[in-house]
Backbone of each chain as ProteinMPNN parsed JSONL, in Angstrom:
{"seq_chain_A": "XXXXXXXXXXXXXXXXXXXXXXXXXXXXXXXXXXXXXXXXXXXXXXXXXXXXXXXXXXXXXXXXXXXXXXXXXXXXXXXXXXXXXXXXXXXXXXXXXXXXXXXXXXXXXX", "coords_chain_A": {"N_chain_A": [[81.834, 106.268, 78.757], [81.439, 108.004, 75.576], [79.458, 110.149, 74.552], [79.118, 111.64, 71.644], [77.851, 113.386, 68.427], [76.641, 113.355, 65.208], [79.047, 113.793, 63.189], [80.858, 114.169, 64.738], [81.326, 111.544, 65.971], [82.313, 109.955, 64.186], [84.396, 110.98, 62.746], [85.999, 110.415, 64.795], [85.887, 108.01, 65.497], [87.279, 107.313, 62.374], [89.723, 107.801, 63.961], [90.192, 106.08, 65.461], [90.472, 103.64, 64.27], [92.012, 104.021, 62.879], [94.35, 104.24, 64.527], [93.943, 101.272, 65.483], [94.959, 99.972, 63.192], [97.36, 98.389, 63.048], [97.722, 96.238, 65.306], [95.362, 94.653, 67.357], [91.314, 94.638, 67.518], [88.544, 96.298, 66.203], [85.036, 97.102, 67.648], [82.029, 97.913, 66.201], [78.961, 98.243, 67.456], [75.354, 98.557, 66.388], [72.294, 99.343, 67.191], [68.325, 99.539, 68.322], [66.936, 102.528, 69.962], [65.389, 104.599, 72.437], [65.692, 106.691, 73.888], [65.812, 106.389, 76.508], [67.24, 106.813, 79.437], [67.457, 105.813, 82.132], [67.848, 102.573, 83.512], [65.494, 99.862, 82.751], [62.902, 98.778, 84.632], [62.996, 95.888, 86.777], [61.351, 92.742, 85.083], [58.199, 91.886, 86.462], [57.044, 88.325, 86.65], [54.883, 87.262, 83.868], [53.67, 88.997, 82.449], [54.368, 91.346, 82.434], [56.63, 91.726, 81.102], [56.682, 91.759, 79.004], [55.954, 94.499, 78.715], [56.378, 97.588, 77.602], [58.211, 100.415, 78.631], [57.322, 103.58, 80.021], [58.903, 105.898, 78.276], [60.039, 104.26, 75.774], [57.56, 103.657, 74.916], [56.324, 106.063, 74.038], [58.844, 108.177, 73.27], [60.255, 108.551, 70.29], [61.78, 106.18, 67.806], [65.073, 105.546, 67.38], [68.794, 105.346, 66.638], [71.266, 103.813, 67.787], [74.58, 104.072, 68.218], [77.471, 102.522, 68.282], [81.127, 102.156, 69.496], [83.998, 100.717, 69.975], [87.419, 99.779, 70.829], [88.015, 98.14, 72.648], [89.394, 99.771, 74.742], [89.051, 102.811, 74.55], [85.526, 104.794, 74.254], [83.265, 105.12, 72.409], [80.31, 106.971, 71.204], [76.801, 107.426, 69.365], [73.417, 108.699, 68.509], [71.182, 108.591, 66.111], [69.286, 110.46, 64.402], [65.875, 109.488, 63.536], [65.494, 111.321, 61.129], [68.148, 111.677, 60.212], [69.176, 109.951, 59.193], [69.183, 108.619, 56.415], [71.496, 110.366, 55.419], [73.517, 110.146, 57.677], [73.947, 107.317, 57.17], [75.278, 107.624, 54.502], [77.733, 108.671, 55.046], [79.133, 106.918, 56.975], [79.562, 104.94, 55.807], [81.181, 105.425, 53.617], [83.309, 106.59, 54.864], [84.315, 104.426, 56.495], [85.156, 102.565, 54.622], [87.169, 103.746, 53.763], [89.183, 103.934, 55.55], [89.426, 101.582, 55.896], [90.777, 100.439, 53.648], [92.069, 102.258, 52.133], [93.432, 103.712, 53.483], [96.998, 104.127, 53.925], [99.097, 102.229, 55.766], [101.169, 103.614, 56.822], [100.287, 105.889, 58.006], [100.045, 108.435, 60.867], [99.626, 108.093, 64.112], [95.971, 109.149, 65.368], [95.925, 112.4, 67.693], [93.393, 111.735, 69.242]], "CA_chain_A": [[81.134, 106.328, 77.462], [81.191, 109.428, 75.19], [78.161, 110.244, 73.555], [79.494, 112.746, 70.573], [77.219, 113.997, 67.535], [77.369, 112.273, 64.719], [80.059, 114.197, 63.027], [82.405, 114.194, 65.647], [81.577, 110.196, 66.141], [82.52, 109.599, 62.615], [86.001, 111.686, 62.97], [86.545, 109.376, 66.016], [85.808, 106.219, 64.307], [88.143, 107.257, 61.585], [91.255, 107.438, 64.305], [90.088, 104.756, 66.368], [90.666, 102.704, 63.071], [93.94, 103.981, 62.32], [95.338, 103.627, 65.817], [94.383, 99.886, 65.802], [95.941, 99.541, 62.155], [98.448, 97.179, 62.993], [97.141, 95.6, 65.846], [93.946, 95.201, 67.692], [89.774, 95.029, 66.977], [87.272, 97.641, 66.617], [83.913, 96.758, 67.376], [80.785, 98.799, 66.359], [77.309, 97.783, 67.718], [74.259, 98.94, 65.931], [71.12, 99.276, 67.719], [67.692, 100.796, 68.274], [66.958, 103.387, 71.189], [64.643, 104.953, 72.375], [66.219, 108.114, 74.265], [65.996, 106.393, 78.029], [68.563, 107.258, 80.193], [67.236, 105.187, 83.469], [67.542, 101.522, 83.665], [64.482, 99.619, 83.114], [63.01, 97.954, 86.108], [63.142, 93.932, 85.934], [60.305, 92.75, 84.873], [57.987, 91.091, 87.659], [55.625, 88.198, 86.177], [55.074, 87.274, 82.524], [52.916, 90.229, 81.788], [55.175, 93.007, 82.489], [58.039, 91.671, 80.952], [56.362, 92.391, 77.804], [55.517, 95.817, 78.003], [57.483, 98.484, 77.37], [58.399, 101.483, 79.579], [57.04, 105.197, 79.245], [59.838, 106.574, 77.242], [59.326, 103.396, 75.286], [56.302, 104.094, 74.077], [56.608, 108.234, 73.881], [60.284, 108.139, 72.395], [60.937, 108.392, 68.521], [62.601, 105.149, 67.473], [66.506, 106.385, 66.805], [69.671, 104.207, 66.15], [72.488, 103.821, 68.663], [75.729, 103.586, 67.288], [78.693, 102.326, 69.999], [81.817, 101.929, 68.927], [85.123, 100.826, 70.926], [88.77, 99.15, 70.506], [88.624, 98.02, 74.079], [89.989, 100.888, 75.891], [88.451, 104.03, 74.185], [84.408, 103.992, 74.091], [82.205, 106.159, 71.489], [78.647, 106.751, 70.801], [76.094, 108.365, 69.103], [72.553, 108.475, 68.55], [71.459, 109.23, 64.591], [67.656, 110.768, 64.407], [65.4, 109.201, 62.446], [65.559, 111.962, 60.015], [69.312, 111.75, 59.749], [69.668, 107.85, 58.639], [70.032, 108.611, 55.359], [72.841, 111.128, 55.787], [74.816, 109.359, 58.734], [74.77, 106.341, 55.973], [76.109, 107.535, 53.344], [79.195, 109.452, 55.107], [79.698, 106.066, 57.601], [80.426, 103.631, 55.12], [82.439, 105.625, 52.888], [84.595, 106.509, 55.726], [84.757, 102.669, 56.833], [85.284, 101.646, 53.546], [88.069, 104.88, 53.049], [90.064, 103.791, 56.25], [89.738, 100.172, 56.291], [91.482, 99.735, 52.54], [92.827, 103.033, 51.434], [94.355, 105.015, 53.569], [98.064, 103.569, 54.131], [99.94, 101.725, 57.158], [101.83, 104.469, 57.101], [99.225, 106.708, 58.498], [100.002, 108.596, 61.752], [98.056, 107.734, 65.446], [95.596, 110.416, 65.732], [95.689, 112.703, 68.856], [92.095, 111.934, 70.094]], "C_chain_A": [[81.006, 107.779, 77.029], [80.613, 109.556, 74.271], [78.511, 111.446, 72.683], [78.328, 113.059, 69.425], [77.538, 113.173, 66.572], [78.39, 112.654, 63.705], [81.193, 113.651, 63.604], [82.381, 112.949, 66.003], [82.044, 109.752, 65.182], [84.265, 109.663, 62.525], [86.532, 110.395, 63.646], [86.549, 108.369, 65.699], [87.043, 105.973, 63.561], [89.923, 106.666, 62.744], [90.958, 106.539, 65.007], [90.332, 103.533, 65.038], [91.741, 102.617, 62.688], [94.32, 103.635, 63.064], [95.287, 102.041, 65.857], [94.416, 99.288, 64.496], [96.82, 98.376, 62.337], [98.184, 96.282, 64.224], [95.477, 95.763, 66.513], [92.697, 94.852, 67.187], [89.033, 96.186, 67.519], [86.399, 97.016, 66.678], [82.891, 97.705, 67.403], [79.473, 97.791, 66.394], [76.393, 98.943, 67.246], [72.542, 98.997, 67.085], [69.667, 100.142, 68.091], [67.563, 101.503, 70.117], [66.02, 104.38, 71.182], [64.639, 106.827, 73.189], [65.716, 108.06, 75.747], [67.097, 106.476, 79.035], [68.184, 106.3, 81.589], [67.256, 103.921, 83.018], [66.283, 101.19, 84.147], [64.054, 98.562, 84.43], [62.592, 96.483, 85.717], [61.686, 93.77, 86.241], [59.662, 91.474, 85.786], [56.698, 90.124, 87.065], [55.805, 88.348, 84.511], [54.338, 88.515, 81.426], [53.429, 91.266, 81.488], [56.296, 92.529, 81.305], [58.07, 92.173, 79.393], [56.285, 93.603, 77.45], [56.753, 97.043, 78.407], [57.259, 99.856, 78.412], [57.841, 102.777, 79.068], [58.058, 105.978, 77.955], [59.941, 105.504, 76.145], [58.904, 103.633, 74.222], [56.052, 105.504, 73.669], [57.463, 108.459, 72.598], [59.819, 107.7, 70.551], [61.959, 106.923, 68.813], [64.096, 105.568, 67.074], [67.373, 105.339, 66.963], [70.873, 104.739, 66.602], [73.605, 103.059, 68.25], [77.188, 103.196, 68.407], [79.963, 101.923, 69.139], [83.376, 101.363, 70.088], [86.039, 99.739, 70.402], [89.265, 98.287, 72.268], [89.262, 98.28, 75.234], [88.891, 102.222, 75.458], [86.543, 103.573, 73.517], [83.696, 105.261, 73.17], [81.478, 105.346, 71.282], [78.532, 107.837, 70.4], [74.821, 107.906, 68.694], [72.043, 109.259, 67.002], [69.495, 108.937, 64.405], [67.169, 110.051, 63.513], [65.484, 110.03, 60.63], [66.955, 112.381, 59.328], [69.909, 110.776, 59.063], [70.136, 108.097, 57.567], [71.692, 109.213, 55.064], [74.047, 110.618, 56.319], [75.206, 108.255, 57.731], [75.557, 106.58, 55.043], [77.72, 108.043, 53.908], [79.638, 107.885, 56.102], [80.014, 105.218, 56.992], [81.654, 103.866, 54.563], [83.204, 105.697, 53.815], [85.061, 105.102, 56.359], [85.4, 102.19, 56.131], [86.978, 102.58, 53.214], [89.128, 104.51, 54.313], [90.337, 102.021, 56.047], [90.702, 99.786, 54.858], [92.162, 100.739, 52.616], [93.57, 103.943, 52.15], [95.589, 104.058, 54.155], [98.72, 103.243, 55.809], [100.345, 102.569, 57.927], [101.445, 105.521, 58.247], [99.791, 107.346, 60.074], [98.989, 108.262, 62.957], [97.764, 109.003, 65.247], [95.865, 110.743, 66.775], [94.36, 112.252, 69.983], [91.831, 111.079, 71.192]], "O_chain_A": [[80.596, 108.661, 77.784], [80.996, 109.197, 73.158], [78.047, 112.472, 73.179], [77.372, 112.704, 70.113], [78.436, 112.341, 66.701], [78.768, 111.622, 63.15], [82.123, 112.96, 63.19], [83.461, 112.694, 66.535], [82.329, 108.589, 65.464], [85.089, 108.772, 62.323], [87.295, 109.559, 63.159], [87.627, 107.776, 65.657], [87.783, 105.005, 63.733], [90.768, 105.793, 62.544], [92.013, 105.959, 65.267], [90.263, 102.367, 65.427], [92.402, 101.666, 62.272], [94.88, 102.553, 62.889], [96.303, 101.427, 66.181], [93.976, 98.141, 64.42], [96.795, 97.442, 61.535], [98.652, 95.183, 63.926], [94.655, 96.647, 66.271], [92.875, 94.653, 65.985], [88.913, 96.759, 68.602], [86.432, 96.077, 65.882], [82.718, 98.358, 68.431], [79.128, 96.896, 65.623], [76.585, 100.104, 67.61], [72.189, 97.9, 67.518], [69.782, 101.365, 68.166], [68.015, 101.007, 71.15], [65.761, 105.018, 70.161], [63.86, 107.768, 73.038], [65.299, 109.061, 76.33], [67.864, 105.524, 78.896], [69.268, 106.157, 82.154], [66.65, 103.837, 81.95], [65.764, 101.607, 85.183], [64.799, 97.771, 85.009], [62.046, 96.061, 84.699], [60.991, 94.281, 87.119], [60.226, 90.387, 85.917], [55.581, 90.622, 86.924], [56.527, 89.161, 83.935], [54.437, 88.777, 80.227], [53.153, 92.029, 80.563], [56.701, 93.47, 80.624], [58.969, 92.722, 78.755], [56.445, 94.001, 76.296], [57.636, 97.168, 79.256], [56.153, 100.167, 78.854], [57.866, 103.061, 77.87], [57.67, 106.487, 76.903], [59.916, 106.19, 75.124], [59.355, 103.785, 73.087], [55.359, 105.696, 72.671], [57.137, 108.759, 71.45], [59.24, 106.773, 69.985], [62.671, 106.714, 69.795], [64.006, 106.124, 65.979], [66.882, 104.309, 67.424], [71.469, 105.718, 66.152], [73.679, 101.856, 67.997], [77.61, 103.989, 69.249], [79.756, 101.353, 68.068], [83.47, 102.028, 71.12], [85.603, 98.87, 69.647], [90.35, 98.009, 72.779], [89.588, 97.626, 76.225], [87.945, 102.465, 76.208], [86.222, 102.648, 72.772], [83.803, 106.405, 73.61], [81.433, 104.121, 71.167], [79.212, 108.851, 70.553], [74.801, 106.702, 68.442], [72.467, 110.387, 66.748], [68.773, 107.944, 64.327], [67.895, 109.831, 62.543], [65.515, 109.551, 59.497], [67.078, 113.093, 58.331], [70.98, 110.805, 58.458], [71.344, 107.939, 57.387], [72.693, 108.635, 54.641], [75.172, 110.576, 55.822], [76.376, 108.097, 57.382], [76.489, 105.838, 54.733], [78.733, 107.804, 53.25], [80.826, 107.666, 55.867], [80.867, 104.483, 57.49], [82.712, 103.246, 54.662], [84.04, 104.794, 53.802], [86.238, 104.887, 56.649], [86.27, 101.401, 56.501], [87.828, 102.054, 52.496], [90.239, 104.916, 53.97], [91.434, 101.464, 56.087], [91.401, 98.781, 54.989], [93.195, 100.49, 53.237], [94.254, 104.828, 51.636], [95.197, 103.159, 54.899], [98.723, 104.023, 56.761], [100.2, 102.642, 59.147], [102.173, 105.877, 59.174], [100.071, 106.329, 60.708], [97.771, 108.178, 62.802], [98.577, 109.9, 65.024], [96.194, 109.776, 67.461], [94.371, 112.405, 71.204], [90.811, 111.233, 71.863]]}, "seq_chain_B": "XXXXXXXXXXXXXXXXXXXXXXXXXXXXXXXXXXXXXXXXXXXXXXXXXXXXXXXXXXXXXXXXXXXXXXXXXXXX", "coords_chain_B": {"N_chain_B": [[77.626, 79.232, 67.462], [77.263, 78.608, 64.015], [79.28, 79.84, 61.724], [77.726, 81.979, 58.895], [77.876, 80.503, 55.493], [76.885, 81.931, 53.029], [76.435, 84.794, 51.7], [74.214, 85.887, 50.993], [71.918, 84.373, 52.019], [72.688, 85.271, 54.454], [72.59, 87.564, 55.072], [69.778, 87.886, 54.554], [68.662, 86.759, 56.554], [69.442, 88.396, 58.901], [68.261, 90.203, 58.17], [65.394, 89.614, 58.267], [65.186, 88.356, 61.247], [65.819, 91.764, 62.211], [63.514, 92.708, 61.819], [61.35, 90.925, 63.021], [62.366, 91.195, 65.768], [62.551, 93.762, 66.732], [63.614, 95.344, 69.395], [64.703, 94.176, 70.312], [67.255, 93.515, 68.425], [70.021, 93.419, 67.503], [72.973, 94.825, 65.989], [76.831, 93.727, 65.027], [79.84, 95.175, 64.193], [82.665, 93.838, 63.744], [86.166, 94.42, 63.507], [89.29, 93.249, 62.592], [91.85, 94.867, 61.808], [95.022, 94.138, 61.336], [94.668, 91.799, 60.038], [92.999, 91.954, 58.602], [89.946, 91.276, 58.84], [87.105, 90.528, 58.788], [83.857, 90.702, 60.789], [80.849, 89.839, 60.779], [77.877, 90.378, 62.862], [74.536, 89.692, 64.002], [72.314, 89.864, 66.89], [69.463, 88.803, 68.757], [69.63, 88.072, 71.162], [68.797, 85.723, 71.529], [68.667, 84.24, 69.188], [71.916, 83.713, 67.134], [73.171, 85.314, 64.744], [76.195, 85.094, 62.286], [78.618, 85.936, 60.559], [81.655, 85.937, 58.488], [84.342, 87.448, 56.419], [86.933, 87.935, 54.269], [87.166, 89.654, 52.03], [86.765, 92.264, 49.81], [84.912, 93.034, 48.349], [82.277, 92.166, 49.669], [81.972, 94.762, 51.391], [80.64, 96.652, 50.059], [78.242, 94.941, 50.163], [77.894, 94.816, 53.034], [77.154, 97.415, 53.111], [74.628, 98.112, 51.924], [73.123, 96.629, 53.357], [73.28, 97.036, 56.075], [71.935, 99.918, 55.693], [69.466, 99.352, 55.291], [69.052, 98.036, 57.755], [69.243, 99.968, 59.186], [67.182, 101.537, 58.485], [65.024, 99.71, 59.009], [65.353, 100.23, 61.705], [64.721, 102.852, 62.85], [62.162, 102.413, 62.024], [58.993, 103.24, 63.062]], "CA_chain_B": [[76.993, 79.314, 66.615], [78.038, 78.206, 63.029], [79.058, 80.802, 60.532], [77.146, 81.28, 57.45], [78.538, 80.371, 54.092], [76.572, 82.372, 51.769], [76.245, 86.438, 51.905], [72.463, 86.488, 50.808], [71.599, 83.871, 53.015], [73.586, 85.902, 56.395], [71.608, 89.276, 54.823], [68.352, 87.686, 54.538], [68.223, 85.927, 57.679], [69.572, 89.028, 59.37], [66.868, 91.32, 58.089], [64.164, 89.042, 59.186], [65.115, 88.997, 62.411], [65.509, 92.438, 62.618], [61.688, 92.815, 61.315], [60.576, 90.242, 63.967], [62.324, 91.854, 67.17], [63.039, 95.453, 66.587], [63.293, 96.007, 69.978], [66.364, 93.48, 70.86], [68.449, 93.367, 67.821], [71.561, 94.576, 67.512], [73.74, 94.466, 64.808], [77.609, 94.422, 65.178], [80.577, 94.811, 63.242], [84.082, 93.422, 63.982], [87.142, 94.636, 61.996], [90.701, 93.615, 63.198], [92.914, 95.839, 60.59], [96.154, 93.424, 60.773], [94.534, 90.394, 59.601], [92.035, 92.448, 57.689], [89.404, 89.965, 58.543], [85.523, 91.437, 59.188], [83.408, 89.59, 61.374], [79.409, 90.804, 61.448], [77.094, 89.434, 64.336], [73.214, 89.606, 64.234], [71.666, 89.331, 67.667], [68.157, 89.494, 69.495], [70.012, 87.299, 72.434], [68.241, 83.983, 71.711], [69.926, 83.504, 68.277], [73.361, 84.447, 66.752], [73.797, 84.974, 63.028], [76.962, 85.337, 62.306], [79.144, 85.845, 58.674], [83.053, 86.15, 58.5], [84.796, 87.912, 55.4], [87.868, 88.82, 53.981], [86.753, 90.307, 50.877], [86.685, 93.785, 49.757], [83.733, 93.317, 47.467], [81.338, 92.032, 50.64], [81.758, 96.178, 52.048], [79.375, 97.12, 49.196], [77.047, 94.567, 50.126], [77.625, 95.112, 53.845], [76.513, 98.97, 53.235], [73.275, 97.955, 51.597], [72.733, 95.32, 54.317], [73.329, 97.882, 57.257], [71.227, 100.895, 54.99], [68.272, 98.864, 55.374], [68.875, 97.471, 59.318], [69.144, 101.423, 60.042], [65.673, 102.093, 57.841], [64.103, 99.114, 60.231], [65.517, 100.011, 63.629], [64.534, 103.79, 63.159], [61.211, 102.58, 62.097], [57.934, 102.428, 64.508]], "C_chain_B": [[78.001, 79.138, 65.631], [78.077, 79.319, 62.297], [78.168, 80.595, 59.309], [78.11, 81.082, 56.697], [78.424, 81.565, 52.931], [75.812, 84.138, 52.208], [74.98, 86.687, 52.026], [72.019, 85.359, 51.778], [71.39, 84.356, 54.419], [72.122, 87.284, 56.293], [70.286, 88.956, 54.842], [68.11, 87.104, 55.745], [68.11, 87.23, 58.835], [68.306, 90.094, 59.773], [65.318, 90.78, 58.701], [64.221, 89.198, 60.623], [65.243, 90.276, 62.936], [64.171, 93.008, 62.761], [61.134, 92.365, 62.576], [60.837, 90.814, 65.216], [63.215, 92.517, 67.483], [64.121, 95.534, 67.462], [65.093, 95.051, 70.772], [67.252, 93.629, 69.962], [69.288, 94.024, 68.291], [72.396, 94.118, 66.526], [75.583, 94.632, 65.208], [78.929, 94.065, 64.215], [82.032, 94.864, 63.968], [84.948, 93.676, 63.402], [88.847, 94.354, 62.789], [91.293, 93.526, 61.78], [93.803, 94.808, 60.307], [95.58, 92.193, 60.231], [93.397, 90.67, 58.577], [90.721, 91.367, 57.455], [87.981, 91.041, 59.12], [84.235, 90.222, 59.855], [81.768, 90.167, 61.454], [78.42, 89.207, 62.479], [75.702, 90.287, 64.176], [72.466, 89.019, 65.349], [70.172, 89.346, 68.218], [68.414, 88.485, 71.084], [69.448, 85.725, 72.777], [68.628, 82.994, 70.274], [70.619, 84.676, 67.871], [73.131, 83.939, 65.65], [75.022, 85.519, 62.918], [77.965, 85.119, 60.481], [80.783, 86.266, 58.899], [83.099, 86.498, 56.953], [86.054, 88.539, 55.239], [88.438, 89.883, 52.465], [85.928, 91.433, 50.96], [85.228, 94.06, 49.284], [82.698, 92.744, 48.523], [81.371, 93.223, 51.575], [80.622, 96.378, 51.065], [78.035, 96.383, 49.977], [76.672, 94.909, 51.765], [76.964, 96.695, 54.291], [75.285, 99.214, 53.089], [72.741, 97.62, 52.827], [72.534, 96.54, 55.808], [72.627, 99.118, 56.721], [69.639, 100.383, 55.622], [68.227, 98.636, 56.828], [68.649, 98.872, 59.962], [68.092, 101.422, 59.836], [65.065, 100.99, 58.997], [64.338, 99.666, 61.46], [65.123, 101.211, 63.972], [62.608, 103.867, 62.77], [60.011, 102.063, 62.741], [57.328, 101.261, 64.269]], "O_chain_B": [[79.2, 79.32, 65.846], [77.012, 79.91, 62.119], [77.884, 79.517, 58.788], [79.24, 81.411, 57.056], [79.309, 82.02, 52.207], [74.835, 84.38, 52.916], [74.499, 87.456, 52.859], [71.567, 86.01, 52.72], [70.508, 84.115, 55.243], [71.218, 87.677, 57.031], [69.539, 89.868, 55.194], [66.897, 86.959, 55.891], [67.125, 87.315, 59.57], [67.739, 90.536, 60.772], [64.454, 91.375, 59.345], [63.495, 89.988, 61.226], [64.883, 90.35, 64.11], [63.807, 93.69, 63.719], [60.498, 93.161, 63.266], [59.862, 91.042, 65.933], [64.244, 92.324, 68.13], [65.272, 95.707, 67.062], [66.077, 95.384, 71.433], [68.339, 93.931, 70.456], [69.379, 94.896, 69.155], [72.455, 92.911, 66.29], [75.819, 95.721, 65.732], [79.076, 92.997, 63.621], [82.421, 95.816, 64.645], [84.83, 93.144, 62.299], [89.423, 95.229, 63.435], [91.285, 92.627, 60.938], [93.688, 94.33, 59.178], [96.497, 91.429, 59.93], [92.932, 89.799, 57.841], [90.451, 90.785, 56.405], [88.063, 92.1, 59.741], [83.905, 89.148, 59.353], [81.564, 91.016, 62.321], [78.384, 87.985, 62.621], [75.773, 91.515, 64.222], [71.944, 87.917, 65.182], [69.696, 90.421, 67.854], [67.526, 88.27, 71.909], [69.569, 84.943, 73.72], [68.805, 81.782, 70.155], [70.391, 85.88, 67.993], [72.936, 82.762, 65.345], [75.098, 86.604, 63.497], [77.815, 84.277, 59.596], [80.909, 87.157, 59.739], [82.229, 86.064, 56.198], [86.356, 89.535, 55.897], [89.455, 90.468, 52.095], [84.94, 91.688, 51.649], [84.51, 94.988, 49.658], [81.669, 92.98, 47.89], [80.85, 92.981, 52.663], [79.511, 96.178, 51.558], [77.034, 97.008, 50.328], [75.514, 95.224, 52.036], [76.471, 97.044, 55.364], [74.674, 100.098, 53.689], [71.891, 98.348, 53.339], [71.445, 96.64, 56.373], [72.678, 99.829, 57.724], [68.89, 101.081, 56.306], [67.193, 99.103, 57.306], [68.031, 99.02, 61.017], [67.443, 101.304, 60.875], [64.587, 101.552, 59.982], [63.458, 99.563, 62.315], [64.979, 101.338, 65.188], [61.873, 104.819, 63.033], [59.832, 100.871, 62.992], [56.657, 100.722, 65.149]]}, "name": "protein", "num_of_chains": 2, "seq": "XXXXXXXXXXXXXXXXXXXXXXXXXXXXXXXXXXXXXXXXXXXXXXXXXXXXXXXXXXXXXXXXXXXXXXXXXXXXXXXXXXXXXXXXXXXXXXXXXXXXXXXXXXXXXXXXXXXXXXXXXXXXXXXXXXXXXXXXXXXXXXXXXXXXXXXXXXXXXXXXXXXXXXXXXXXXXXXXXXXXXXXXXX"}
């Protein structure tokens, strides 16, 4: 898994889109995150299972972006105070590879 | 799970459940290029919404639709 910025996840998106042009699926998962890096521990008992972990409850709410073609894996994590921003440049570029840019298109290097 | 039919239906059902449980959703989007077919999936792991499309003019609405799931999932 390669956790990139969200620039350079965006870029990557773009050629991960071209490369599977003619065959292939991309799939991007959306989700929220909280900025834990440890697996949480299973929850023991109907009480726990409810409550949420220190980082959890600490952590800023932020929005985990995953992306992969089934071999190659990107991520990125898009601050609360970036949402608006990361939206507007991730669609157009979705919307700018998935119709308009041609068959033709070279594989990227990445 | 059955696909929906109807766009505002998939988008309104979607957004509710993201409202109700933040903390599982997940939103995801499917695109295989040669068949140009778009598949989105709404989970929290106990139901599946699900919407198929091969129309250009359901990206607009999917931009709104995913504008707003970001504004919930980044908020406390």
């Amino acid at each position: 898994m390669v956790l990139l910025d969200n620039d350079g996840f965006l870029t990557h998106l773009t050629c991960l889109l071209q490369n599977r042009k003619s065959s292939g699926t991309v799939n991007i998962t959306m989700k929220r995150y909280y900025g834990q890096t440890k697996p949480k521990p299973k929850p023991r008992g109907a009480k726990k299972a409810k409550k949420l972990t220190a980082v959890e409850q600490e952590g800023e709410s932020k929005c985990l972006f995953r992306a992969t073609d089934g071999k190659k894996k990107l991520s990125t994590v898009v601050n609360s105070k970036d949402v608006n921003r990361f939206q507007m440049v991730s669609l157009y570029n979705f919307y700018f590879v998935v119709f308009f840019v041609s068959c033709s298109a070279t594989p990227c290097g990445f | 799970m059955v696909y929906f039919d109807s766009w505002d239906e998939f988008a309104a059902a979607v957004e509710q459940l993201c409202v109700a449980e933040p903390n599982r959703f997940r939103f995801v989007i499917k695109y295989r290029s040669c068949d140009g077919k778009l598949v989105l999936k709404g989970t929290d792991d106990q139901v599946c919404l699900k919407y198929r499309t091969e129309q250009q003019q359901d990206l607009k609405k999917l931009e709104k639709l995913n504008s707003v799931l970001m504004r919930h999932t980044v908020a406390k």
